[in-house]
C-alpha positions as CSV (number, residue, x, y, z in Angstrom):
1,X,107.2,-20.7,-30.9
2,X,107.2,-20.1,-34.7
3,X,103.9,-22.5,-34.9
4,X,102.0,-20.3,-33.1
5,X,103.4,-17.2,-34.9
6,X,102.3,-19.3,-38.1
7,X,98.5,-19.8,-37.0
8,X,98.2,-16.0,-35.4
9,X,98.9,-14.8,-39.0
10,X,96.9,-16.4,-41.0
11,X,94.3,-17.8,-38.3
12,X,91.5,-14.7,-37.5
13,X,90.1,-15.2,-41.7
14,X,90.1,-19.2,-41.1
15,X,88.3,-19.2,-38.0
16,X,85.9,-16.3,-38.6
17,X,84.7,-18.4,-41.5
18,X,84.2,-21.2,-39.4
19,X,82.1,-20.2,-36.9
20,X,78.5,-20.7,-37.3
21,X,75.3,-19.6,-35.3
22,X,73.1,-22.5,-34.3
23,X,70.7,-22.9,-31.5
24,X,71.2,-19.1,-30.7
25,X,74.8,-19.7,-30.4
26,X,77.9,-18.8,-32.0
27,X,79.8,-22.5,-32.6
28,X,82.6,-24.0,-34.0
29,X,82.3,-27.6,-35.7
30,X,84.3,-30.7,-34.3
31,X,85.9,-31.4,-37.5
32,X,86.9,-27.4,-37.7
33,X,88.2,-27.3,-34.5
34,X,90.3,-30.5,-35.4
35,X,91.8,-29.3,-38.8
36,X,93.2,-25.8,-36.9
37,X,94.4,-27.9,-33.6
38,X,96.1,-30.5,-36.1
39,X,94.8,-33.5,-35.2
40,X,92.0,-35.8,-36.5
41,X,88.3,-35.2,-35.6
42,X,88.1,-38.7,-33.9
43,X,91.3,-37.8,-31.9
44,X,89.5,-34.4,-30.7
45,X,85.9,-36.2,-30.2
46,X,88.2,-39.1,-28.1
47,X,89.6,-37.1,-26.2
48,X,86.1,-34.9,-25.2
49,X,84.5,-38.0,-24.7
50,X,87.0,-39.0,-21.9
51,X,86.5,-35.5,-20.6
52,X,83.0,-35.7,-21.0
53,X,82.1,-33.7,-17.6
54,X,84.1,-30.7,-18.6
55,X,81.1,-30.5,-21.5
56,X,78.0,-29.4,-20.3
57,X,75.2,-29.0,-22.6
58,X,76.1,-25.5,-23.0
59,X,79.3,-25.8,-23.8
60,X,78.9,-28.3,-26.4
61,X,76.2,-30.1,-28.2
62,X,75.8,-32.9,-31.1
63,X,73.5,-31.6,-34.0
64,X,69.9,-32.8,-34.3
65,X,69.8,-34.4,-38.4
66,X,67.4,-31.5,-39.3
67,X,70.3,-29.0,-38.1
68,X,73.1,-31.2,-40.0
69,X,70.8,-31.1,-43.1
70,X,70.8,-27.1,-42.8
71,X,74.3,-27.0,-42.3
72,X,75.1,-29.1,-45.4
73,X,72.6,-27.3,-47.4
74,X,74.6,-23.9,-46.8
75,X,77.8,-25.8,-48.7
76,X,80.1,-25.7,-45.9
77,X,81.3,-29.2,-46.5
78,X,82.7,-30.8,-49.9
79,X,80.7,-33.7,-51.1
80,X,83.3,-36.3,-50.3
81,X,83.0,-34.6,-46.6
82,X,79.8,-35.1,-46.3
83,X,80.6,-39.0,-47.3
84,X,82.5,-39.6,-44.3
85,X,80.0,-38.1,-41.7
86,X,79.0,-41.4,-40.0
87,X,76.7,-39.3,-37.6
88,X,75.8,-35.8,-36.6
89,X,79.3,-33.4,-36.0
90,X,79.6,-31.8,-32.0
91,X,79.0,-28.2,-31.6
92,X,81.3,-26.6,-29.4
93,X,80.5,-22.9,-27.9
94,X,83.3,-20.0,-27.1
95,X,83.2,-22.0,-23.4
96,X,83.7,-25.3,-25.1
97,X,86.5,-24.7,-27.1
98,X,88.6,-22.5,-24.0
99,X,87.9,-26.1,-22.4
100,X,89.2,-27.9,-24.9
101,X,92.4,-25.9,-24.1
102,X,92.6,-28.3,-20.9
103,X,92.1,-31.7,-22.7
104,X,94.2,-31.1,-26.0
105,X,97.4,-30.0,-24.4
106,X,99.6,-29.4,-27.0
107,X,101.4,-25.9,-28.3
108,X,99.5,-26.2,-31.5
109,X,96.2,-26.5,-29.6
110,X,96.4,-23.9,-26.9
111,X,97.8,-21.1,-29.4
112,X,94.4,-21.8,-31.6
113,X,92.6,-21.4,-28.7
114,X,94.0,-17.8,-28.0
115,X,93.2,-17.2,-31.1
116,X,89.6,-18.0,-30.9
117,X,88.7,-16.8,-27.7
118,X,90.0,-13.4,-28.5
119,X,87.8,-13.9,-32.0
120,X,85.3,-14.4,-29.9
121,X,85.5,-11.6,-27.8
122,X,86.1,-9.1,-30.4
123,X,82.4,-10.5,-32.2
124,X,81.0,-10.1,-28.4
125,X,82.3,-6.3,-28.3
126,X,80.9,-5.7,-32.1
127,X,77.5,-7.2,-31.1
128,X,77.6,-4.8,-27.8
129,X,78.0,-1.8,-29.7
130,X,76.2,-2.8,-32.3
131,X,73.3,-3.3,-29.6
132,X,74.1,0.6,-28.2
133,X,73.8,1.9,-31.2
134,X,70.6,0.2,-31.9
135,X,69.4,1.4,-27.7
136,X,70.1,4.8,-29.0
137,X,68.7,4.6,-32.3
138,X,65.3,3.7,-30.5
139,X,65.6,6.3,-27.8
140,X,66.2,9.1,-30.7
141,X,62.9,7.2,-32.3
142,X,61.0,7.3,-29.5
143,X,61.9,11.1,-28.7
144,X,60.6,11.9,-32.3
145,X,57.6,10.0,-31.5
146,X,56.2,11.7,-28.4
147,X,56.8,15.4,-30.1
148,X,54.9,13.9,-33.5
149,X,51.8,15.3,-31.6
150,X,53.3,18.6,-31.0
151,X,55.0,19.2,-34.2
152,X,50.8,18.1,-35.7
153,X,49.3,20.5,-33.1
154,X,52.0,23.7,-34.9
155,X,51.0,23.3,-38.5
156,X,47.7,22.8,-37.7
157,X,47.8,26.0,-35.8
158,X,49.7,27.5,-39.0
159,X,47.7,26.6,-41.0
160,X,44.3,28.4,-39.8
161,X,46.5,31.0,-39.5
162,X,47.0,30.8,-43.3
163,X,43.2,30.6,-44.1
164,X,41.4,32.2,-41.7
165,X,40.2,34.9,-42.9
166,X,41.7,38.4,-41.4
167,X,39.5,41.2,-39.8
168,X,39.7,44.5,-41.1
169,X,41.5,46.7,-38.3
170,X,41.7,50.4,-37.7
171,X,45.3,52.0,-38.6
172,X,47.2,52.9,-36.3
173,X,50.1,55.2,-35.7
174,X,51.1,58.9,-36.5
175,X,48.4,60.5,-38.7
176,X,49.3,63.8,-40.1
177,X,46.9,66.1,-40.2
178,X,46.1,67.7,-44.0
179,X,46.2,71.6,-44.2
């Protein structure tokens, strides 16, 4: 138990900085995923590869060499790292790495996973409210677009209020009468 009390404390800054959006998708790196469950990225890739039905396309994916050249660009990887890439990492999506749970069976590797999944969910319930927020920000734009015509149509009436010119009208009230 204390391993996993180890990674919970220092884990949520580690992985958040390790997650990456590519293809639309929020992902975490094979050779990530491998330094947090403690074992080498050819042990991890091994052991998909004999799993390799558990990994659909959307649940993991290798990157094309224009996405690798973006993702080396943005300096996430040392320059003796990027010596030892022999081909193109695997991507692996919030439902690629809670099946990874099921192929790397060890203490170390399931308590990451906890970890990231509930990462993940937390960024899911960010982006939801973020999206709410943004639903009634367009709502409350949209409301101030259909009375623009109105709010037009007022000053202009005020304003040939203000410069028309006024008729001269008879007084009225009490007149007193002069002795």
């Amino acid at each position: 138990m204390p391993i996993s009390k180890k990674l919970i404390s220092l884990a949520e800054e580690e992985i958040i900085s390790k997650i990456y959006f590519i293809r639309g998708k929020k992902v975490l790196i094979d050779r990530d995923l491998a330094a947090l469950y403690g074992v080498e990225t050819r042990v991890l890739n091994q052991a998909v590869r004999r799993n390799i039905k558990r990994f659909p396309a959307d649940f993991m994916f290798q990157l094309t060499p224009a996405e690798l050249q973006n993702w080396r660009s943005q300096g996430v990887i040392s320059n003796s790292d990027k010596m030892g890439l022999r081909k193109p990492p695997m991507a692996f999506t919030e439902e690629g790495v809670a099946m990874l749970s099921s192929v790397l069976n060890t203490e170390t590797a399931i308590a990451v996973n906890i970890q990231i999944i509930r990462i993940f969910s937390r960024m899911r319930e960010a982006f939801l409210t973020q999206k709410d927020i943004l639903l009634k920000l367009e709502q409350l734009e949209k409301k101030v677009e259909d009375r623009d015509a109105d709010i037009q149509t007022i000053f202009a009436a005020l304003k040939e209020l203000v410069h028309k010119p006024q008729p001269v009208r008879a007084l009225i009230g009490f007149k007193q009468q002069e002795e």
